[in-house]
N, C-alpha and C positions, 0 to 999 in steps of 0.2 A: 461838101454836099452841094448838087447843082440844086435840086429843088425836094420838096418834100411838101403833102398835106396830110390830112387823116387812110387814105388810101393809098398813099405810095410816096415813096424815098428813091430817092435818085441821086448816085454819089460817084463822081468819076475818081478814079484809082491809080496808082503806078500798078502793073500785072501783078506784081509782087503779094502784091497787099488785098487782093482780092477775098479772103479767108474774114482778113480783119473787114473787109466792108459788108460782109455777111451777117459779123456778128453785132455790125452797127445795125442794122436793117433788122435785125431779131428785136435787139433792144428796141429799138424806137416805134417798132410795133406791136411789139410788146406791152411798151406803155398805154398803146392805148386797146389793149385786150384784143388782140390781133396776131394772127402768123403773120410771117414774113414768106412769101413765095416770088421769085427769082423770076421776072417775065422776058428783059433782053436785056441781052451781053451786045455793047458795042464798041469792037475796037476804034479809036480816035486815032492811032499814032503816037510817037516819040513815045512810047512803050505804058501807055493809059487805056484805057478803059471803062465807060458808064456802063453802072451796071445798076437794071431799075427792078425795083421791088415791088410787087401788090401789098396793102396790107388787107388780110381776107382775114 
């Protein structure tokens, strides 16, 4: 996880794993009675990517 508060998670990934940081992003806004909606995808290199969440 690079950063996260009550409105949004931000978690950079190997490509692979992208599915699974989705369903971190559900959960964790979940907790706090919230969707998870998917705002930007940013390739980094050596095969990563940040991918940041709203929680609405």
């Amino acid at each position: 996880m690079l950063s996260a508060d009550d409105y949004s998670i931000a978690l950079r990934v190997k490509d692979q794993n992208q599915s699974a940081a989705r369903k971190e992003a559900r959960d964790y806004c979940g907790d706090r009675n919230r969707d998870a909606r998917l705002r930007t995808v940013t390739p980094t290199g050596d095969n990563r990517t940040v991918l940041t969440f709203g929680c609405v």
